[in-house]
PQR file with spaces between the fields and no chain letter, atoms N, CA, C, O and H, PARSE charges and radii, in Angstrom:
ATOM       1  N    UNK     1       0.843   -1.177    0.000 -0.4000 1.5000
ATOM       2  CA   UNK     1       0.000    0.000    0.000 -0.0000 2.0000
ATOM       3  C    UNK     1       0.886    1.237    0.000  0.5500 1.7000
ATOM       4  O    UNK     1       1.803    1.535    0.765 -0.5500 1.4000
ATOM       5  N    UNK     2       0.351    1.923   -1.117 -0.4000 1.5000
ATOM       6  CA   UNK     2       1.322    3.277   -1.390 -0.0000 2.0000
ATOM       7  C    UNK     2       0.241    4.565   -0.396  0.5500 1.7000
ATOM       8  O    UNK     2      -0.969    4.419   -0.220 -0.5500 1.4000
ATOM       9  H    UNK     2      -0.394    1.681   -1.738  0.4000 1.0000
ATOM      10  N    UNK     3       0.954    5.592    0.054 -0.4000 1.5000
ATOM      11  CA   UNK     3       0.168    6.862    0.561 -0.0000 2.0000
ATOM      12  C    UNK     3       0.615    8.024   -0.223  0.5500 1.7000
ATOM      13  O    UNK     3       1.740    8.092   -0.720 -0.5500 1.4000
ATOM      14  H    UNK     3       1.937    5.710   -0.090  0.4000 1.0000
ATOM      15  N    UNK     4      -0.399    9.055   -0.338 -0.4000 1.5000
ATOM      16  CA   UNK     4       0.016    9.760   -1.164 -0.0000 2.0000
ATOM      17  C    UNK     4      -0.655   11.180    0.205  0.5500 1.7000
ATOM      18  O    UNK     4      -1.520   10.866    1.022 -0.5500 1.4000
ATOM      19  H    UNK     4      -1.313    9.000    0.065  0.4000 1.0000
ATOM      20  N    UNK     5      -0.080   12.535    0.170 -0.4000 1.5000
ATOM      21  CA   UNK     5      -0.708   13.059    1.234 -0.0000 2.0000
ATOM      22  C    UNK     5      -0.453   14.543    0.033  0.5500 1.7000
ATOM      23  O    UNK     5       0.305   14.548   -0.938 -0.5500 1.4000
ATOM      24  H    UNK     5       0.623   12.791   -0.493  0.4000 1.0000
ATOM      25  N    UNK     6      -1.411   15.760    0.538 -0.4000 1.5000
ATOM      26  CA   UNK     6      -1.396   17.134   -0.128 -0.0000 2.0000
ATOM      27  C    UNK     6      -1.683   17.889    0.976  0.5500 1.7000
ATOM      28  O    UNK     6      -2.701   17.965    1.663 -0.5500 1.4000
ATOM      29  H    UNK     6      -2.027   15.757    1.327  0.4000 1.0000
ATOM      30  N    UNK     7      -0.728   18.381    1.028 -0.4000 1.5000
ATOM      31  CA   UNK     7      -0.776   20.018    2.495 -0.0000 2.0000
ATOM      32  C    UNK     7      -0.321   20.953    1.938  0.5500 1.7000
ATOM      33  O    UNK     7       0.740   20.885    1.316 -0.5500 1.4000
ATOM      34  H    UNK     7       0.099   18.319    0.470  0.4000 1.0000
ATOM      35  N    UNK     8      -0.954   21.911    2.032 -0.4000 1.5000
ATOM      36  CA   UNK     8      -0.232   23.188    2.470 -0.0000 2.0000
ATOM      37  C    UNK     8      -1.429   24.456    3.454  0.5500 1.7000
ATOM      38  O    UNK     8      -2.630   24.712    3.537 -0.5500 1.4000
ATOM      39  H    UNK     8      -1.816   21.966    2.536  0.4000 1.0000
ATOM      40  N    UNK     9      -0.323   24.847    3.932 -0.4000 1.5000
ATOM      41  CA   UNK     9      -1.555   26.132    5.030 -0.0000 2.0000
ATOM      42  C    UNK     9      -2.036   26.742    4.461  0.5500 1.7000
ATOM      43  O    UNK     9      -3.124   27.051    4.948 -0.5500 1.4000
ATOM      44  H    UNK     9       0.653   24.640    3.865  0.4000 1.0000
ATOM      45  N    UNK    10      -1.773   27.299    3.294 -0.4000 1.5000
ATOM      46  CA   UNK    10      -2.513   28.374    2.400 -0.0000 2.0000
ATOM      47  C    UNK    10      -3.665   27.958    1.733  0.5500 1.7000
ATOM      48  O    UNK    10      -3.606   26.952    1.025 -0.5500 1.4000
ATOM      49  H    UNK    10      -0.889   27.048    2.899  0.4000 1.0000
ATOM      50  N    UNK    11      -4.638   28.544    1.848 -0.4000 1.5000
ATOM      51  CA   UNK    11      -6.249   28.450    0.628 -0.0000 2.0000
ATOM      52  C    UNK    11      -5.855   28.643   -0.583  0.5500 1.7000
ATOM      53  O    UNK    11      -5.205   29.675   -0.749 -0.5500 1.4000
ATOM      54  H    UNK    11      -4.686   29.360    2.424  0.4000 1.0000
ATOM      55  N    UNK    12      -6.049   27.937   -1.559 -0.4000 1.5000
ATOM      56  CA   UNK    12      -6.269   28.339   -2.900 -0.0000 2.0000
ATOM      57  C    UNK    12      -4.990   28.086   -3.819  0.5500 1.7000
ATOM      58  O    UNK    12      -4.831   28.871   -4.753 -0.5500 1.4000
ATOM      59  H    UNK    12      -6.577   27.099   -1.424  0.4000 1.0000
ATOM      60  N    UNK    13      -4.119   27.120   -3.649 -0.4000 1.5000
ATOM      61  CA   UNK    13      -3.409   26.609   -3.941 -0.0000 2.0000
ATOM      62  C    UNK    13      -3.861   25.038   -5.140  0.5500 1.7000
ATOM      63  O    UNK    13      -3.083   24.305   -5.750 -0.5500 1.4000
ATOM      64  H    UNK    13      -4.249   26.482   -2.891  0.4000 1.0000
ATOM      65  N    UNK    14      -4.783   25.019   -5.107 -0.4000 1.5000
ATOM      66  CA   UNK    14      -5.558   23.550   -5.991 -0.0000 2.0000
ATOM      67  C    UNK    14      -5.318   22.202   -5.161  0.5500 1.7000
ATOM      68  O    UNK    14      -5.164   21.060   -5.594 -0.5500 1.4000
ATOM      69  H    UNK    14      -5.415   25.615   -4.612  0.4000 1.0000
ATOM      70  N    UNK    15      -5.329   22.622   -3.979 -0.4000 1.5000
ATOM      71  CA   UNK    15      -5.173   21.110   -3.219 -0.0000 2.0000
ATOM      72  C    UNK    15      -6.679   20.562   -3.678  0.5500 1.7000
ATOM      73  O    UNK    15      -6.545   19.687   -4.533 -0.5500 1.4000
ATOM      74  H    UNK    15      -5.454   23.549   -3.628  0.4000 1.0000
ATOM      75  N    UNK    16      -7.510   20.719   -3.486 -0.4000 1.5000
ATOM      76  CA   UNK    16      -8.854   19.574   -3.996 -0.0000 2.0000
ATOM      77  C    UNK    16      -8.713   19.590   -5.092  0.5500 1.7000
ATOM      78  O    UNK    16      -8.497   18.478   -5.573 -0.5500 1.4000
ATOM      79  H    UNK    16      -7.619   21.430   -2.791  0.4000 1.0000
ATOM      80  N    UNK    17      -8.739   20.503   -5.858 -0.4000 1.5000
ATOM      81  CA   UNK    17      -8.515   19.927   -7.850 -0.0000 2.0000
ATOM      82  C    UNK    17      -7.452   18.494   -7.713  0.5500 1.7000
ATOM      83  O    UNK    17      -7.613   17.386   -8.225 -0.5500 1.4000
ATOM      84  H    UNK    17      -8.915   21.407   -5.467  0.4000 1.0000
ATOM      85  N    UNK    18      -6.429   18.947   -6.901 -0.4000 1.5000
ATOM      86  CA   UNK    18      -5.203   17.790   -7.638 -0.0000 2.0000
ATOM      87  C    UNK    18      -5.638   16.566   -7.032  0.5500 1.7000
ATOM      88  O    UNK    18      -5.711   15.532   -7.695 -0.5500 1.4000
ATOM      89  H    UNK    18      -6.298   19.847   -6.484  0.4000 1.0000
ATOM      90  N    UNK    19      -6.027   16.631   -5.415 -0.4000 1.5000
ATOM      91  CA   UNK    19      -6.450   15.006   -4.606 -0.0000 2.0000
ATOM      92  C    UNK    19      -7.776   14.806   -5.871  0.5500 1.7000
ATOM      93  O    UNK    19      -7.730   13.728   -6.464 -0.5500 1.4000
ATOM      94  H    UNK    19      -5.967   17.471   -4.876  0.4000 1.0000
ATOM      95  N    UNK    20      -8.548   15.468   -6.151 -0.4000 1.5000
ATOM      96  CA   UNK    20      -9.417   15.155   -7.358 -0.0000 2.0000
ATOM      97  C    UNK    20      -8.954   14.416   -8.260  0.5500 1.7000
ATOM      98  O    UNK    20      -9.120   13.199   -8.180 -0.5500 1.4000
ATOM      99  H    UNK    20      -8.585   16.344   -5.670  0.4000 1.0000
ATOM     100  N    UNK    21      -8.255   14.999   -9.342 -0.4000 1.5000
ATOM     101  CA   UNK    21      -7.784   14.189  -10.470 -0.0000 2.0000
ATOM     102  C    UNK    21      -6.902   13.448  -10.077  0.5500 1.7000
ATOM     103  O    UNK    21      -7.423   12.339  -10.197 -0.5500 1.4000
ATOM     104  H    UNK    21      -8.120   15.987   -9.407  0.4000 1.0000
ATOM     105  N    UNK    22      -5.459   13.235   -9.505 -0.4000 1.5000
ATOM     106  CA   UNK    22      -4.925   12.250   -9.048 -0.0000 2.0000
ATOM     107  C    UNK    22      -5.167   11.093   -8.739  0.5500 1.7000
ATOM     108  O    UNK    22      -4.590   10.088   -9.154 -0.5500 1.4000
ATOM     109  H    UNK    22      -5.036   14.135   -9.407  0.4000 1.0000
ATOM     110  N    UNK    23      -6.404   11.189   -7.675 -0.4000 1.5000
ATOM     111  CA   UNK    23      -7.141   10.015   -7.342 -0.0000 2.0000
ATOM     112  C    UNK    23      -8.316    9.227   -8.560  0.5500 1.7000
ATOM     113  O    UNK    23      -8.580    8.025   -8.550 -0.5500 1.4000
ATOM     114  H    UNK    23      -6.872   12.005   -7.338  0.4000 1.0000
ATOM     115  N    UNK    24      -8.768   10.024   -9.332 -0.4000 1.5000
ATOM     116  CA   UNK    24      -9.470   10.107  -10.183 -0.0000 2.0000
ATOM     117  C    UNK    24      -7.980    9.040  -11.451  0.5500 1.7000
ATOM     118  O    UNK    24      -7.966    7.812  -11.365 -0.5500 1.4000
ATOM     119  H    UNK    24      -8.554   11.001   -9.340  0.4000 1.0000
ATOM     120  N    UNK    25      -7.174    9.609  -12.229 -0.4000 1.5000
ATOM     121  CA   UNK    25      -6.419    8.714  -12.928 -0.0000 2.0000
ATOM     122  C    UNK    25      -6.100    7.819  -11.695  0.5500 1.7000
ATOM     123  O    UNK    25      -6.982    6.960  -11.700 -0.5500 1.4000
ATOM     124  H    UNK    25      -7.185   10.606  -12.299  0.4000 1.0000
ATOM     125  N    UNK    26      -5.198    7.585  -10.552 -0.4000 1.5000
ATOM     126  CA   UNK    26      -5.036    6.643  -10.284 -0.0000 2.0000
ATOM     127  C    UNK    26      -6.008    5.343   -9.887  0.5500 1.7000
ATOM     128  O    UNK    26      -5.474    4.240   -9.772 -0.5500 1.4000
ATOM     129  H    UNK    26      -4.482    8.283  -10.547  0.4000 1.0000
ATOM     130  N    UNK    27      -7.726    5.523   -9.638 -0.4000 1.5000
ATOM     131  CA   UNK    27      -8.127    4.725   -9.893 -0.0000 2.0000
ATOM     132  C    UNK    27      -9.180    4.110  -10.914  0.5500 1.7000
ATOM     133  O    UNK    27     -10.238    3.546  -10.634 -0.5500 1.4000
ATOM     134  H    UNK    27      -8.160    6.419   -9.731  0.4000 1.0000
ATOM     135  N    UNK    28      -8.446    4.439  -12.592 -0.4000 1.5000
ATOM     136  CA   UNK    28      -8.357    3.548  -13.527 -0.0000 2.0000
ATOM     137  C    UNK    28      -7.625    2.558  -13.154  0.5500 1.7000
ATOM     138  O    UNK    28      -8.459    1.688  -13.409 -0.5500 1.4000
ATOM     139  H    UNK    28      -7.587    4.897  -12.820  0.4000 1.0000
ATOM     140  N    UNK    29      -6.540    1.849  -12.666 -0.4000 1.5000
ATOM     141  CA   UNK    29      -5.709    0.890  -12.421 -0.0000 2.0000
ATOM     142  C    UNK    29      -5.715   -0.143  -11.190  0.5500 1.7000
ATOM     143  O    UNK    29      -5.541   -1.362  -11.182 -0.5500 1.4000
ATOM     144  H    UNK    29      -5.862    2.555  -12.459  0.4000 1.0000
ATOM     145  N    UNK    30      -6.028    0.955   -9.939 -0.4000 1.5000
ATOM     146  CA   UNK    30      -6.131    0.888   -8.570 -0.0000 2.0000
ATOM     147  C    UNK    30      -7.176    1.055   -7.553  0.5500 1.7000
ATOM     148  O    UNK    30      -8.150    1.779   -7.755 -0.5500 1.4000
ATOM     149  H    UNK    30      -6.169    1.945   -9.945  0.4000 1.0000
ATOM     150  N    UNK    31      -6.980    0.349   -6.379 -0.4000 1.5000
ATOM     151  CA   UNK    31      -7.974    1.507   -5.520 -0.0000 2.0000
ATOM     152  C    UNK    31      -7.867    2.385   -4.688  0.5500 1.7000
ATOM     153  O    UNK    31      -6.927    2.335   -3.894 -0.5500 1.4000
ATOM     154  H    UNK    31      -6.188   -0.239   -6.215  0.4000 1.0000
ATOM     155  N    UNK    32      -8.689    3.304   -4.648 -0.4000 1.5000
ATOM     156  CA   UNK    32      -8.231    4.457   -4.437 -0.0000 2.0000
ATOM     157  C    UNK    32      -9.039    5.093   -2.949  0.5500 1.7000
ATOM     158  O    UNK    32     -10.202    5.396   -3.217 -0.5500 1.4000
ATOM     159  H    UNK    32      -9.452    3.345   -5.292  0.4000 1.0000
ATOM     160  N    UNK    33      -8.806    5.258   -2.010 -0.4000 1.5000
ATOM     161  CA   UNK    33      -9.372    5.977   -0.505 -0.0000 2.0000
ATOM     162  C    UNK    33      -8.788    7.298   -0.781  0.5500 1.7000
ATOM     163  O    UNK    33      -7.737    7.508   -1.386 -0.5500 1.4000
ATOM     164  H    UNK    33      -7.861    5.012   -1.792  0.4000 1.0000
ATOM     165  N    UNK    34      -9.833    8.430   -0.113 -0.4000 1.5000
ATOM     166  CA   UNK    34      -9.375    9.435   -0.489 -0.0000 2.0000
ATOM     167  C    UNK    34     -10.087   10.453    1.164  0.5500 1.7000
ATOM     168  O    UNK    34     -11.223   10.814    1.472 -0.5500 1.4000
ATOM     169  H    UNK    34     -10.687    8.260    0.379  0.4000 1.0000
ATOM     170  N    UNK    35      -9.097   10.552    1.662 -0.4000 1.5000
ATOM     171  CA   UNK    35      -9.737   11.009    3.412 -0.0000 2.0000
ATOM     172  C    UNK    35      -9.737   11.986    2.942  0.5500 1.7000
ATOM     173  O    UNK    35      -8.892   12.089    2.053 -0.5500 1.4000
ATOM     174  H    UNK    35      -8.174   10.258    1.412  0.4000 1.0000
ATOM     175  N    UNK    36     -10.572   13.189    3.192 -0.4000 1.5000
ATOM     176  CA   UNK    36     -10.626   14.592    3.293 -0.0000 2.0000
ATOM     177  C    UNK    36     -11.359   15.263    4.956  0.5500 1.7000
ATOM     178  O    UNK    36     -12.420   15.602    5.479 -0.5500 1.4000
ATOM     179  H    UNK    36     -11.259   13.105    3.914  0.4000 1.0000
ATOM     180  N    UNK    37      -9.967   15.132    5.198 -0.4000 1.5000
ATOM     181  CA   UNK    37     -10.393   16.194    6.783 -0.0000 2.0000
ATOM     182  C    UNK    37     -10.024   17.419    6.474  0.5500 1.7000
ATOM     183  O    UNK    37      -8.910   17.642    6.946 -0.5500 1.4000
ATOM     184  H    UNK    37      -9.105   14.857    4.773  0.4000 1.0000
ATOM     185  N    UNK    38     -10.427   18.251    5.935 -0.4000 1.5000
ATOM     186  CA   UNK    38     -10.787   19.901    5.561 -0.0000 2.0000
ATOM     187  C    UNK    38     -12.361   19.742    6.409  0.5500 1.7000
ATOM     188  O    UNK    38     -13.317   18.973    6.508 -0.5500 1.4000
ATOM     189  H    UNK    38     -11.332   18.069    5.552  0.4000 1.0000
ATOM     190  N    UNK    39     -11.722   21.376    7.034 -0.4000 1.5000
ATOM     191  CA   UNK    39     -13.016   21.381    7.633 -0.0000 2.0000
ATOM     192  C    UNK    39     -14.271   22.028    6.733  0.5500 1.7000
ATOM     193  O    UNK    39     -15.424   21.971    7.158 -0.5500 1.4000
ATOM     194  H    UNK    39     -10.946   22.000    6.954  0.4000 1.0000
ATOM     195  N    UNK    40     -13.892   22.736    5.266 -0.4000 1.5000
ATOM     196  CA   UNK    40     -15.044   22.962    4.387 -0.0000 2.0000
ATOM     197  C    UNK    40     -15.711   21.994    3.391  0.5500 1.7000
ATOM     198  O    UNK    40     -16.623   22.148    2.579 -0.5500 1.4000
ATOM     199  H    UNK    40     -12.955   22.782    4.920  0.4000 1.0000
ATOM     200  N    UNK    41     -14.522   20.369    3.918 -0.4000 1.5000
ATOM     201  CA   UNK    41     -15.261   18.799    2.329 -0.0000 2.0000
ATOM     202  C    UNK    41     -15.535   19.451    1.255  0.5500 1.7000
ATOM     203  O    UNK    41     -16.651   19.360    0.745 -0.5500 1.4000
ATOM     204  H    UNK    41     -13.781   20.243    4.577  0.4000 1.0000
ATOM     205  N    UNK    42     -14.392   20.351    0.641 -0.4000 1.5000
ATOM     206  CA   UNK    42     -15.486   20.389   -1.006 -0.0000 2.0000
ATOM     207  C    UNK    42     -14.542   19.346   -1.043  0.5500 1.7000
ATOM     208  O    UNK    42     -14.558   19.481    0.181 -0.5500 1.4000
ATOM     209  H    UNK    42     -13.485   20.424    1.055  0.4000 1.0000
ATOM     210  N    UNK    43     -13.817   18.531   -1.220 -0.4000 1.5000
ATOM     211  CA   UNK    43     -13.430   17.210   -2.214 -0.0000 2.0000
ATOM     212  C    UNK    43     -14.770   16.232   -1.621  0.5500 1.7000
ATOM     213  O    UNK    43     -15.337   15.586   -2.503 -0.5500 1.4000
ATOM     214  H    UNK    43     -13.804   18.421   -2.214  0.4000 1.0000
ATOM     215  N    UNK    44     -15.213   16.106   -0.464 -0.4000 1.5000
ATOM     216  CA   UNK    44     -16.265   15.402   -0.086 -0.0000 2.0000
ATOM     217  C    UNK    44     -17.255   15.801   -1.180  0.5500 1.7000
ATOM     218  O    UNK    44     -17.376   15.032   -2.133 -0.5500 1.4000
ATOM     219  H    UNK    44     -14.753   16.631    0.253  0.4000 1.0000
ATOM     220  N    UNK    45     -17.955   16.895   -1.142 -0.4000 1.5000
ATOM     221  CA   UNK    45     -18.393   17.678   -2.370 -0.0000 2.0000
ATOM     222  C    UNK    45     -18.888   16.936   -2.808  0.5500 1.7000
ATOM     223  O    UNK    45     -19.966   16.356   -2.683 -0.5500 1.4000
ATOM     224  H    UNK    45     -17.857   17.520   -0.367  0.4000 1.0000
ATOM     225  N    UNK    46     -17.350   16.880   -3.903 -0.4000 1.5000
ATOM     226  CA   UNK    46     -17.234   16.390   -5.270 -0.0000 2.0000
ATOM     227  C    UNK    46     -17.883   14.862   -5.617  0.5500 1.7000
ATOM     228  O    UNK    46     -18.322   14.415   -6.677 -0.5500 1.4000
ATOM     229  H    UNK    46     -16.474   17.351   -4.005  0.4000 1.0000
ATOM     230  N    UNK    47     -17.758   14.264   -4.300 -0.4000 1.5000
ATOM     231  CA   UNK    47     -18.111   12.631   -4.507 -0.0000 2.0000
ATOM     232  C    UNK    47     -19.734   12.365   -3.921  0.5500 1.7000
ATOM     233  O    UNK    47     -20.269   11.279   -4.144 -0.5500 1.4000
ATOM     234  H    UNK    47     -17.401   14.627   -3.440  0.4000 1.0000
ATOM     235  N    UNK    48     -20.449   13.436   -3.167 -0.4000 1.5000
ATOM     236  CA   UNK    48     -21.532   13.016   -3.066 -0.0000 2.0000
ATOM     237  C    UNK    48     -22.163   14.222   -2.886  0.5500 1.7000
ATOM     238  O    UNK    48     -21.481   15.246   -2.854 -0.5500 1.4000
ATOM     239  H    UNK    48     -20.015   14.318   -2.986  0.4000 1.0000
ATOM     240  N    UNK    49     -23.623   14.278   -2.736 -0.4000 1.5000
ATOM     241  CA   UNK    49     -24.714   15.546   -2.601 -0.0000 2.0000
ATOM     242  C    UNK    49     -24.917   15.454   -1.223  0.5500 1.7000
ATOM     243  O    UNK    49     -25.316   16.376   -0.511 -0.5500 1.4000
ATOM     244  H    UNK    49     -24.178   13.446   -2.762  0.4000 1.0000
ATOM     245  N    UNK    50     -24.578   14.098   -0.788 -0.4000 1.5000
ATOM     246  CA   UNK    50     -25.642   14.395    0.757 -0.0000 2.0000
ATOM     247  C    UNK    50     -24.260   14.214    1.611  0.5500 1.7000
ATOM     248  O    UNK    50     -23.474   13.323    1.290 -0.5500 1.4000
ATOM     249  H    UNK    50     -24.253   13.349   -1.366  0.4000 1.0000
ATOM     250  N    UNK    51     -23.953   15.201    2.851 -0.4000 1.5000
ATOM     251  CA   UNK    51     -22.579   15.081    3.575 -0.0000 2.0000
ATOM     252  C    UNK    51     -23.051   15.271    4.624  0.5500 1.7000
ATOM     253  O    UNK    51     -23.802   16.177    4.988 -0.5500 1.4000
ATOM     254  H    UNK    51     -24.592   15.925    3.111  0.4000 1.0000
ATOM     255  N    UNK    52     -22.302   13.747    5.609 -0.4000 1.5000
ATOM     256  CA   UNK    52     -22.590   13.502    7.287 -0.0000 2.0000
ATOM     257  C    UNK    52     -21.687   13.648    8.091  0.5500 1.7000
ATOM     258  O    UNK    52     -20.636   13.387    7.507 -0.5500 1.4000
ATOM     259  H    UNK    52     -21.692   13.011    5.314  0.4000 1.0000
ATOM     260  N    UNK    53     -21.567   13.832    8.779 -0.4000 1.5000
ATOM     261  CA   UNK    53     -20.615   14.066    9.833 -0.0000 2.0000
ATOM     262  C    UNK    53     -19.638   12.721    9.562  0.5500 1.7000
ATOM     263  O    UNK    53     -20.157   11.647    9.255 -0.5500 1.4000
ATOM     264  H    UNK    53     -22.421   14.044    9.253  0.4000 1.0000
ATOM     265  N    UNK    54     -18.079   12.880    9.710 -0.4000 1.5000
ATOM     266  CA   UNK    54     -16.987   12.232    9.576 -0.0000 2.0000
ATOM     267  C    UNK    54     -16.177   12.220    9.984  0.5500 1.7000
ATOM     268  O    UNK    54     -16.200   12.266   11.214 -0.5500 1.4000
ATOM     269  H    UNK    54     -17.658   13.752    9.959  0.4000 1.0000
ATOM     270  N    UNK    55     -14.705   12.145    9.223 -0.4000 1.5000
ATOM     271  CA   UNK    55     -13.768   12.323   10.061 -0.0000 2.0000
ATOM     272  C    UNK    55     -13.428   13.352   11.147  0.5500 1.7000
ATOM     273  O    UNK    55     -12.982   13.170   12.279 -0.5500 1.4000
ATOM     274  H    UNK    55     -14.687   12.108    8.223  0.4000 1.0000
ATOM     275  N    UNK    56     -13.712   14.328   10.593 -0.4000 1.5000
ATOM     276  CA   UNK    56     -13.270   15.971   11.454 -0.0000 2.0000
ATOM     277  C    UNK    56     -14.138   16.256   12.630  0.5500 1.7000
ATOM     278  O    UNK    56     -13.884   17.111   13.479 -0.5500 1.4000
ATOM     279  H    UNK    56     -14.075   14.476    9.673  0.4000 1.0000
ATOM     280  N    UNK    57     -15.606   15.164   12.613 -0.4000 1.5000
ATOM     281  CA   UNK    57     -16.285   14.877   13.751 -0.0000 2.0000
ATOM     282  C    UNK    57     -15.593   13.977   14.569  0.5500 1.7000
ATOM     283  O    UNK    57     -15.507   14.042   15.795 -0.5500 1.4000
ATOM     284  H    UNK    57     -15.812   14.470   11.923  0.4000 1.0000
ATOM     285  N    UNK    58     -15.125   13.172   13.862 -0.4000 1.5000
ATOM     286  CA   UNK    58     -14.544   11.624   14.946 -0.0000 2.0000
ATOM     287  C    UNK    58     -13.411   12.113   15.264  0.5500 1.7000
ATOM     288  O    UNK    58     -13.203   11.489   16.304 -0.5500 1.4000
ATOM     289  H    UNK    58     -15.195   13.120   12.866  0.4000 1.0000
ATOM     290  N    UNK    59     -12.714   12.636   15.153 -0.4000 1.5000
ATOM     291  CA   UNK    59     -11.456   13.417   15.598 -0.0000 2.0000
ATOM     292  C    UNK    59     -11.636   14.531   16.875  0.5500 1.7000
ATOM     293  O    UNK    59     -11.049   14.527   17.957 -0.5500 1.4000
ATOM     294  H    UNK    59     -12.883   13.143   14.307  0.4000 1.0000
ATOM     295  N    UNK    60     -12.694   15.521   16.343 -0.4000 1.5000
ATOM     296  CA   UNK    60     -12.668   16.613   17.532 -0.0000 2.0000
ATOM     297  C    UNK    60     -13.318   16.049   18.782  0.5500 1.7000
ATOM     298  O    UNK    60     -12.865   16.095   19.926 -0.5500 1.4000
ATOM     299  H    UNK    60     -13.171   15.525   15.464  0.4000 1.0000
ATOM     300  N    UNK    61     -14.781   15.357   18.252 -0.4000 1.5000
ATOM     301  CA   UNK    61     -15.725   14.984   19.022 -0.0000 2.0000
ATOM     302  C    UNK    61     -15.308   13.881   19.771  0.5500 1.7000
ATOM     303  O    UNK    61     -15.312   14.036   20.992 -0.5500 1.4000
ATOM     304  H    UNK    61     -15.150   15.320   17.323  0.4000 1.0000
ATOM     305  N    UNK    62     -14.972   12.874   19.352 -0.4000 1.5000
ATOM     306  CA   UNK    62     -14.536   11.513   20.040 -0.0000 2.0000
ATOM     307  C    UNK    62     -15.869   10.293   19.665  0.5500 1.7000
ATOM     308  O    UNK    62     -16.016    9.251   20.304 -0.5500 1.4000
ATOM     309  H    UNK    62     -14.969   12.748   18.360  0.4000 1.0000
ATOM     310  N    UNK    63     -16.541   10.628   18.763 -0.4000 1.5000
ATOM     311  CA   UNK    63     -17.821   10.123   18.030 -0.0000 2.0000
ATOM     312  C    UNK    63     -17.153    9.070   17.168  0.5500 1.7000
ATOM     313  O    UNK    63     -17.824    8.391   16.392 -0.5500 1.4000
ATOM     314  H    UNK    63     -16.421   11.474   18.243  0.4000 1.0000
């Protein structure tokens, strides 16, 4: 199992565009998990309409 990780402190840099497409070509081949603990989920967003409480809950909260 390979990890692949995207940080930086600054907004607006294309961190969700790139975990987007990245993950997006790499799973033509593979499979692909894609955690998004941002506390605004647009990459969550991107993969569904309806968004529940998750990681950034199970982390602060202890849920």
């Amino acid at each position: 199992m390979k990890s692949i990780a995207f940080y930086n402190n600054k907004g607006g840099v294309a961190k969700t565009t790139s975990v987007i497409n990245v993950g997006y070509e790499l799973a033509r081949e593979n499979r692909v998990l894609i955690i998004d603990a941002d506390g605004q989920a647009n990459c969550s967003r991107f993969f569904t309409e309806e968004l529940k409480s998750g990681l950034e809950t199970a982390l602060t909260d202890g849920t």
